[in-house]
C-alpha positions in Angstrom: 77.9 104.5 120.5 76.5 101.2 120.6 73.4 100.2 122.1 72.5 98.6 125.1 70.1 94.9 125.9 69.5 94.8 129.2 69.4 90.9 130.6 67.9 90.4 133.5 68.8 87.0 135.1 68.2 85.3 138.9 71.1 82.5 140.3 68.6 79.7 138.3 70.2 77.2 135.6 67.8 79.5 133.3 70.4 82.3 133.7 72.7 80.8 131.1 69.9 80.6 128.2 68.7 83.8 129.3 72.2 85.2 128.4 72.9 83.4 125.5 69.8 84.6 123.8 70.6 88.0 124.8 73.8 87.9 123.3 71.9 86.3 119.6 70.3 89.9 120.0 72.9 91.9 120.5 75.3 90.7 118.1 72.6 91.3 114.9 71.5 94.5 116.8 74.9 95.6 117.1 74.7 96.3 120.5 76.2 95.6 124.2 74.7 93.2 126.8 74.3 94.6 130.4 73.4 91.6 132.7 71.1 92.9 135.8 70.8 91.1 138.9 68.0 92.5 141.7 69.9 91.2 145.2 68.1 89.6 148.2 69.0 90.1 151.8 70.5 86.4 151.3 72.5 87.2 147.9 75.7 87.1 149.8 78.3 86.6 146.8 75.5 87.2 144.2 77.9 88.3 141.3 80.5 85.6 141.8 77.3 83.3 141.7 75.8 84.6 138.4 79.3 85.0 137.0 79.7 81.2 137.4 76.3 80.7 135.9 77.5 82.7 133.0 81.0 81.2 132.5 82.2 80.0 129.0 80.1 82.2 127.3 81.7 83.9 124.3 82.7 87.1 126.1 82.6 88.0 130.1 79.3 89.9 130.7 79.4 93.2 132.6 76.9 92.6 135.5 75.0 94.8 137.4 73.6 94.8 141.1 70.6 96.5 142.1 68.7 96.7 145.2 64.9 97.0 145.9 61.2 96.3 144.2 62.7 93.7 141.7 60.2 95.3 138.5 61.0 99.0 139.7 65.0 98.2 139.9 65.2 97.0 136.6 62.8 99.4 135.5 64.9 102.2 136.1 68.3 100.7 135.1 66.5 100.5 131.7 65.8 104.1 131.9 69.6 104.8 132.7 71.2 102.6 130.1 68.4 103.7 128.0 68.4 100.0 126.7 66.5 98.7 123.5 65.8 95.6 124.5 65.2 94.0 128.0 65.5 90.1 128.0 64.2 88.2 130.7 63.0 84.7 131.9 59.8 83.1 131.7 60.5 80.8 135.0 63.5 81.1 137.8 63.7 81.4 141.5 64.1 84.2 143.7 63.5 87.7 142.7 62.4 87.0 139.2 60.3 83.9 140.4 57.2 83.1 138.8 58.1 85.7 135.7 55.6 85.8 133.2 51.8 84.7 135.2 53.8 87.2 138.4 53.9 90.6 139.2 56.9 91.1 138.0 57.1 90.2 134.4 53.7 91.9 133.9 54.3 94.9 135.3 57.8 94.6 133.3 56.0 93.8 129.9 53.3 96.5 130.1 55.4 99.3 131.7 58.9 98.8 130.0 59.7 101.8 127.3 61.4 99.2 125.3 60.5 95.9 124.0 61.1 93.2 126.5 62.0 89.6 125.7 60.7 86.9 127.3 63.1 83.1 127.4 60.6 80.3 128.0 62.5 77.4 130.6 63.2 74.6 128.3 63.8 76.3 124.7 65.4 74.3 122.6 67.9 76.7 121.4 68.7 80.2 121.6 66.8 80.8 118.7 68.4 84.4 117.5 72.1 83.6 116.7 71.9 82.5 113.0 73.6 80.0 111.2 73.6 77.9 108.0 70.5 75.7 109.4 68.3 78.7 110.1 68.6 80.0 106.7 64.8 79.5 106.3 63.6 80.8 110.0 61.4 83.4 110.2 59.9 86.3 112.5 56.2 85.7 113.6 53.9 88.7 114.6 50.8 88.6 115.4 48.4 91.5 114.3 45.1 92.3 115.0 44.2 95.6 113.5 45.4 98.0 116.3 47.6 100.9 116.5 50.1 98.8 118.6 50.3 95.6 116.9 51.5 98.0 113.4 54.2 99.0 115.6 54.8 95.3 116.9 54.9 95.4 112.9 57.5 97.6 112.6 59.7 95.7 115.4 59.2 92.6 113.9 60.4 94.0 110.3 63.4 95.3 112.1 64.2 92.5 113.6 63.7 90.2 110.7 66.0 92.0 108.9 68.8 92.1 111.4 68.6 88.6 112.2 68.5 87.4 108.4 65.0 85.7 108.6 61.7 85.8 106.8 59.1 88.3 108.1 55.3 86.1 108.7 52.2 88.6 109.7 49.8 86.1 111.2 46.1 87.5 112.2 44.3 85.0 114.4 40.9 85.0 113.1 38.2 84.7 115.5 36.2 81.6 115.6 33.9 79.9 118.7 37.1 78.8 119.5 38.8 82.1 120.1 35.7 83.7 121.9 34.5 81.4 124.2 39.4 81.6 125.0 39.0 85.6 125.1 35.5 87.0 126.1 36.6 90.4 125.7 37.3 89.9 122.1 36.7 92.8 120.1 34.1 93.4 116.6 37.0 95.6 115.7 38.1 92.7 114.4 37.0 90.8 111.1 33.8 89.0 113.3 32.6 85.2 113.6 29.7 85.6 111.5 28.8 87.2 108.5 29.5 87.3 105.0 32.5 85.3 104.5 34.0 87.6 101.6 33.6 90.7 103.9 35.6 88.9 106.8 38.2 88.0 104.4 38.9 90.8 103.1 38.7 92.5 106.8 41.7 90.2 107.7 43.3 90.9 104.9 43.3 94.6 105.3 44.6 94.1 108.3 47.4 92.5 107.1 48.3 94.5 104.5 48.6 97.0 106.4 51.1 95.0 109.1 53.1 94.5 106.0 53.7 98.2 104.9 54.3 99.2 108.8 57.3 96.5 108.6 58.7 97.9 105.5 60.0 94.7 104.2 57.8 91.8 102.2 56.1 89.4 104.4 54.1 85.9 103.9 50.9 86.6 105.3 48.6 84.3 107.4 45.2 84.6 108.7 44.0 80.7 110.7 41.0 80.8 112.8 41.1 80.3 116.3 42.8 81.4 119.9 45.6 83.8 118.6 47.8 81.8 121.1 47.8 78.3 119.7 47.5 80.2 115.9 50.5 81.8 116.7 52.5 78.9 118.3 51.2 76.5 115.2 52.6 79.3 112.3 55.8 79.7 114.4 56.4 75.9 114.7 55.4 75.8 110.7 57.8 78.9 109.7 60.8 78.0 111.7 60.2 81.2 113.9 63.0 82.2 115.8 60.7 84.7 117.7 57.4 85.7 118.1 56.5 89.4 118.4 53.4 90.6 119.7 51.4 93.5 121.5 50.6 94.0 125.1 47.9 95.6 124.1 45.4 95.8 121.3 41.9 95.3 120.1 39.9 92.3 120.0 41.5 88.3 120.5 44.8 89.9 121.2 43.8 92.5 123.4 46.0 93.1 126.4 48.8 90.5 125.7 50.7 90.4 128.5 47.5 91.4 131.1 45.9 88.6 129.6 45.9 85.1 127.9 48.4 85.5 125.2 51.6 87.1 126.2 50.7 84.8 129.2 50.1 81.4 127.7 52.8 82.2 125.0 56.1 82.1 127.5 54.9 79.0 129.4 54.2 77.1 126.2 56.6 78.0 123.3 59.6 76.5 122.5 61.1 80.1 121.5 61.5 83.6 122.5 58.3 86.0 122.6 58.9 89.5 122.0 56.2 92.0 123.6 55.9 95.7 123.1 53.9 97.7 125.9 52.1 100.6 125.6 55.0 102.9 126.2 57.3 101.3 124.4 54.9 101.7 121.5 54.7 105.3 121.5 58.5 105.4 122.1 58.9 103.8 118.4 56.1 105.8 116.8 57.5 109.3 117.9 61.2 107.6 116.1 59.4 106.5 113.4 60.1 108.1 110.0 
């Protein structure tokens, strides 16, 4: 039985791209797309209105209505499809409004038991369905040491491989830079100071070890500076298609999507970021092999 990628769209003109990337996703995953839609007290004709927004897309989606706390509805529909993946928007209108720096999205992105997928407004492409152009793209993840980014890792391998594409571990070495971005930067991570050898080899421990938690080979990269605008930088560089990270971890990355990273990601890159919470971290370490 095939799996299930939850899509979670509002009646914006965001709707379509939302869809289209889901459906990239699905087709290397193997999987089914479920479109959700949380309906307002105004929604009056809702599915006919996101079935239009949808139309000429490669195959007619099966939509889904819910009712109720917009995070919670979908939230629980992921729990009864028991989807892999939940894609949403970084911007729309309505019940979804605000996505990534509101409520929703956060409490989506930290308390989702699967990895959720967030579209920024304006990509320029879909960025997961392949193609002879893409034959050089890549998967980005960023890594900083911690328990959850080896299992962002381990996605991002996945994924890589299903999509065709290069796998690039990037640790965002902290610098001035990065602390004065993220105060509650970690010293679990290789430090600003000290002996440059020792940091050096700290970063490349960590990722080494990124690398074997992916299972496949990977072009490692360690650049000082806030992990958000290292990240965004390598991904324009490698031709990423996505950008996996962490909701939460230890020191420049720590808690993604709660703070500057997952949040400054979505509203500023030009392709879909891929965050794992918490749960959806130990989901994939008690299916790990």
């Amino acid at each position: 039985m095939a799996e299930t990628i939850l899509c979670a769209v509002d009646d914006s003109d965001a709707a379509r791209q939302v869809f289209d990337t889901a459906l990239g996703l699905a087709d290397a995953w193997g999987a089914d797309v479920v479109v959700v839609h949380v309906r307002g007290s105004d929604d009056a004709g809702a599915e006919d209105s996101i079935r239009a927004r949808l139309a000429g897309a490669p195959e007619a989606p099966t939509v889904r209505l819910v009712e109720g706390s917009p995070a919670q509805a979908i939230l629980e529909l992921v729990d009864q499809e028991g989807a892999a993946m939940l894609v949403i928007g970084s911007r729309g209108r309505g019940s979804l409004r605000a996505a990534v720096l509101g409520s929703v999205s956060r409490e989506l992105a930290s308390d989702a038991p699967c990895p959720v997928v967030i579209v920024p407004s304006g990509m320029l492409s879909a960025g997961t369905s392949g193609g002879a152009e893409d034959a050089d793209a890549s998967v980005v993840c960023g890594v900083d040491g911690s328990d959850e980014a080896l299992a962002a890792a381990r996605l991002a391998g996945r994924l890589a491989t299903r999509l065709g594409c290069r796998l690039v571990v990037v640790h965002a070495r902290q610098n001035l830079s990065a602390v004065r971005a993220y105060p509650g930067a970690s010293s679990a991570t290789p430090p600003v100071t000290g002996q440059e050898d020792a940091v050096r080899e700290l970063a490349d421990q960590v990722l080494k070890k990124a690398e074997a938690a992916a299972g496949i080979d990977a072009v490692r990269v360690v650049e000082p500076g806030p992990p958000a605008e290292v990240l965004e930088a390598v991904a324009d560089r490698e031709r990423a298609r996505l950008i996996v990270i962490a909701s939460r971890g230890v020191g420049a990355l720590r808690a993604a999507l709660l703070g500057s990273v997952a949040g400054e990601l979505p509203l500023t890159a030009d392709r879909p970021v891929v965050v794992l919470s918490g749960p959806a971290a130990a989901v994939a370490a008690r299916s790990a092999p």
